[in-house]
C-alpha positions as CSV (number, residue, x, y, z in Angstrom):
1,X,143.1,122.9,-78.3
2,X,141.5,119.3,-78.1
3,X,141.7,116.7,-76.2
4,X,141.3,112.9,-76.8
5,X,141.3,111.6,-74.2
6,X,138.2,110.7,-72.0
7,X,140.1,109.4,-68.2
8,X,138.8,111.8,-65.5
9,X,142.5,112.6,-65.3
10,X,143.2,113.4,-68.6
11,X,139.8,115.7,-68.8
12,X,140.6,117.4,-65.9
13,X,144.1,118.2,-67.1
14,X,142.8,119.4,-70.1
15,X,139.8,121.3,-68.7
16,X,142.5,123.0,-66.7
17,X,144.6,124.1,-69.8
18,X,141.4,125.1,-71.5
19,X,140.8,127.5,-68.7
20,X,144.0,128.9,-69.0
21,X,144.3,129.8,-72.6
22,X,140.3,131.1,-71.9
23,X,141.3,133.0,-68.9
24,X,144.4,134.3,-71.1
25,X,142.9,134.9,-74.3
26,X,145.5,132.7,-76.0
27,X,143.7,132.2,-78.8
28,X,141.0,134.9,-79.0
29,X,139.5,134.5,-82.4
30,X,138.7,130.9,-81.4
31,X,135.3,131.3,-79.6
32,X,134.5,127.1,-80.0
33,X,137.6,127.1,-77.0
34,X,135.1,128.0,-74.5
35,X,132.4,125.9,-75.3
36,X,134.9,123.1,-75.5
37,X,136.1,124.5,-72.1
38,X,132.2,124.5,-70.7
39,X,131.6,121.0,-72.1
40,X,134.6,119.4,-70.5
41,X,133.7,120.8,-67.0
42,X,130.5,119.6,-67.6
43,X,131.4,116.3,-68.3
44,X,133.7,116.7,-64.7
45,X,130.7,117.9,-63.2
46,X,128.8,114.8,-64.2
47,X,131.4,112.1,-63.7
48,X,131.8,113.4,-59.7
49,X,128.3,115.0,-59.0
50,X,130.2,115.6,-55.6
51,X,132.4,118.3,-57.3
52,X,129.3,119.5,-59.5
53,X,129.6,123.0,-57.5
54,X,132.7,123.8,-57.3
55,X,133.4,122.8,-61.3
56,X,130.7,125.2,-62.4
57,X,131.7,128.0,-59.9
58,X,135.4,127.5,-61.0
59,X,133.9,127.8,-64.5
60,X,131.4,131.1,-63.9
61,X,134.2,133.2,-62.1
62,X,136.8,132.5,-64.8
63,X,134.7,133.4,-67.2
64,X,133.5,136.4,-65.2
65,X,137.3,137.4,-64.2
66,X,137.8,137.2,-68.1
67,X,135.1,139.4,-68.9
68,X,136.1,141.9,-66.6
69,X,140.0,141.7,-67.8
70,X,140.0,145.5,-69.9
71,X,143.3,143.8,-71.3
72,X,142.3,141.2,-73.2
73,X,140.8,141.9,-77.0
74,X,136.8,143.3,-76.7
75,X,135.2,140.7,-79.0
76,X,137.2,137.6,-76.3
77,X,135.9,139.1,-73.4
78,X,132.3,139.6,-74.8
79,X,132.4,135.5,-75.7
80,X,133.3,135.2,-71.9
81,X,130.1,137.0,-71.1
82,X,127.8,135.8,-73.5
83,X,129.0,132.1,-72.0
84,X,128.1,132.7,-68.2
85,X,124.7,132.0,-68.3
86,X,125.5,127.8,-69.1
87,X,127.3,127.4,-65.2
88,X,125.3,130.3,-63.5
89,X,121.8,128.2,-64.7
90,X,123.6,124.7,-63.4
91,X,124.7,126.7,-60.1
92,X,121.0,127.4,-59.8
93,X,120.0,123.9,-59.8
94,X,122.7,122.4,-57.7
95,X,122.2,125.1,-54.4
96,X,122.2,122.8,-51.7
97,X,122.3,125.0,-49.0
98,X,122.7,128.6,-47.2
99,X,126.6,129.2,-47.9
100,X,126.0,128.0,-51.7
101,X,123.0,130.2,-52.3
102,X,124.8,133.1,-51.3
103,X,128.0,132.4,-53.0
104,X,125.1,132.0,-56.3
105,X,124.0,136.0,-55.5
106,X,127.1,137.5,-55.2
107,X,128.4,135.5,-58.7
108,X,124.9,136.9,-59.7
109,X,125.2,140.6,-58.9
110,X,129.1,140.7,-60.1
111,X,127.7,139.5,-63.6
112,X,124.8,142.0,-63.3
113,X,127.0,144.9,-62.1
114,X,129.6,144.3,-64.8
115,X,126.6,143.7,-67.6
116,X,125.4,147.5,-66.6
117,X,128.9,148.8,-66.4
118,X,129.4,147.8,-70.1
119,X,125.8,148.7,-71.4
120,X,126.3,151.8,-69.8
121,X,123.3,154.0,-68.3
122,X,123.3,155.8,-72.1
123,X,122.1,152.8,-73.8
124,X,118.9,152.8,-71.0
Protein backbone atom coordinates (compact mmCIF):
# COMPACT_ATOMS: atom_id res chain seq x y z
CA UNK A 1 0.00 0.00 0.00
CA UNK A 2 1.46 3.57 -0.80
CA UNK A 3 0.47 6.60 -0.66
CA UNK A 4 1.33 9.76 -2.82
CA UNK A 5 0.14 12.03 -1.42
CA UNK A 6 1.80 14.39 1.19
CA UNK A 7 -1.60 16.82 2.54
CA UNK A 8 -1.97 16.13 6.31
CA UNK A 9 -5.33 14.88 5.17
CA UNK A 10 -4.32 12.59 2.78
CA UNK A 11 -1.47 11.17 5.24
CA UNK A 12 -3.65 10.72 7.89
CA UNK A 13 -6.17 8.89 5.73
CA UNK A 14 -3.59 6.72 4.69
CA UNK A 15 -1.78 6.23 8.00
CA UNK A 16 -5.19 5.12 9.10
CA UNK A 17 -5.61 2.40 6.30
CA UNK A 18 -2.06 1.42 6.95
CA UNK A 19 -3.05 0.66 10.47
CA UNK A 20 -5.74 -1.36 9.51
CA UNK A 21 -4.23 -3.80 7.07
CA UNK A 22 -1.21 -3.79 10.08
CA UNK A 23 -3.66 -4.43 12.77
CA UNK A 24 -5.36 -7.08 10.30
CA UNK A 25 -2.51 -8.70 8.87
CA UNK A 26 -3.81 -8.08 5.39
CA UNK A 27 -0.83 -8.50 3.91
CA UNK A 28 1.39 -10.43 6.21
CA UNK A 29 4.47 -11.30 4.11
CA UNK A 30 4.85 -7.61 3.52
CA UNK A 31 6.87 -6.43 6.64
CA UNK A 32 7.98 -2.84 4.73
CA UNK A 33 3.90 -2.13 5.54
CA UNK A 34 4.76 -1.23 8.99
CA UNK A 35 7.64 0.70 8.59
CA UNK A 36 5.73 2.61 6.03
CA UNK A 37 2.90 2.63 8.64
CA UNK A 38 5.61 4.03 11.43
CA UNK A 39 7.09 6.53 9.03
CA UNK A 40 3.71 8.18 8.11
CA UNK A 41 2.67 8.61 11.82
CA UNK A 42 5.84 10.02 12.27
CA UNK A 43 5.57 12.45 9.70
CA UNK A 44 1.86 13.20 11.59
CA UNK A 45 3.60 13.43 14.61
CA UNK A 46 5.93 16.05 13.25
CA UNK A 47 3.64 18.13 11.21
CA UNK A 48 1.18 18.65 14.62
CA UNK A 49 3.85 18.25 17.58
CA UNK A 50 0.47 18.87 19.52
CA UNK A 51 -0.76 15.34 18.44
CA UNK A 52 2.93 13.92 18.81
CA UNK A 53 1.48 11.61 21.83
CA UNK A 54 -1.34 10.42 21.00
CA UNK A 55 0.10 9.46 17.22
CA UNK A 56 2.76 7.34 18.76
CA UNK A 57 0.56 5.81 21.50
CA UNK A 58 -2.12 5.06 18.76
CA UNK A 59 0.96 3.55 16.92
CA UNK A 60 2.60 1.40 20.11
CA UNK A 61 -0.81 -0.19 21.22
CA UNK A 62 -1.74 -1.31 17.63
CA UNK A 63 1.20 -2.70 17.18
CA UNK A 64 1.06 -4.21 20.71
CA UNK A 65 -2.74 -5.34 20.24
CA UNK A 66 -1.22 -7.01 16.96
CA UNK A 67 1.35 -8.82 18.69
CA UNK A 68 -0.78 -10.19 21.08
CA UNK A 69 -3.56 -11.25 18.32
CA UNK A 70 -2.76 -15.54 18.60
CA UNK A 71 -4.87 -15.34 15.19
CA UNK A 72 -2.88 -13.69 12.99
CA UNK A 73 0.23 -15.62 11.17
CA UNK A 74 3.50 -15.98 13.90
CA UNK A 75 6.18 -14.39 11.67
CA UNK A 76 3.32 -10.88 11.24
CA UNK A 77 2.94 -10.66 14.75
CA UNK A 78 6.71 -11.05 15.60
CA UNK A 79 7.27 -7.87 12.84
CA UNK A 80 4.68 -6.07 15.16
CA UNK A 81 6.91 -6.74 18.07
CA UNK A 82 10.18 -6.26 16.81
CA UNK A 83 8.60 -2.61 15.60
CA UNK A 84 7.49 -1.33 19.15
CA UNK A 85 10.55 -0.04 20.33
CA UNK A 86 10.49 3.09 17.38
CA UNK A 87 7.00 4.87 19.22
CA UNK A 88 7.78 3.46 22.80
CA UNK A 89 11.53 5.45 22.48
CA UNK A 90 9.49 8.74 20.96
CA UNK A 91 6.79 8.16 23.91
CA UNK A 92 9.80 8.41 26.16
CA UNK A 93 10.95 11.69 24.94
CA UNK A 94 7.69 13.37 24.58
CA UNK A 95 6.29 12.57 28.53
CA UNK A 96 5.14 15.79 29.47
CA UNK A 97 3.56 15.08 32.56
CA UNK A 98 2.11 12.61 35.41
CA UNK A 99 -0.98 11.02 33.45
CA UNK A 100 1.47 10.51 30.25
CA UNK A 101 4.24 8.92 32.25
CA UNK A 102 2.12 6.49 33.51
CA UNK A 103 0.15 5.67 30.47
CA UNK A 104 4.34 5.12 29.12
CA UNK A 105 4.65 2.25 32.19
CA UNK A 106 1.75 0.42 31.68
CA UNK A 107 2.38 0.42 27.47
CA UNK A 108 5.85 -0.61 28.97
CA UNK A 109 5.00 -3.51 31.24
CA UNK A 110 2.21 -4.91 28.66
CA UNK A 111 5.18 -5.15 26.06
CA UNK A 112 7.41 -6.63 28.81
CA UNK A 113 4.76 -9.08 30.09
CA UNK A 114 3.87 -10.26 26.60
CA UNK A 115 7.87 -10.37 25.51
CA UNK A 116 8.19 -12.97 28.66
CA UNK A 117 5.02 -14.73 27.79
CA UNK A 118 6.45 -15.62 24.34
CA UNK A 119 10.16 -16.23 25.44
CA UNK A 120 8.77 -18.37 27.85
CA UNK A 121 10.48 -19.03 31.45
CA UNK A 122 12.28 -22.33 29.48
CA UNK A 123 14.26 -20.21 27.31
CA UNK A 124 15.76 -18.38 30.83
Amino acid sequence: MSCHSHSHASVRQCWQRQAMHVRLALDPDEPRLVCSYLRHGEHLAQARPEAAWSVHEQMLKLLLDTAEDALLPSAWRLTCLDATGRPLARLGMLVDDDEQAARLQALTLRLARFSWRISGPASR
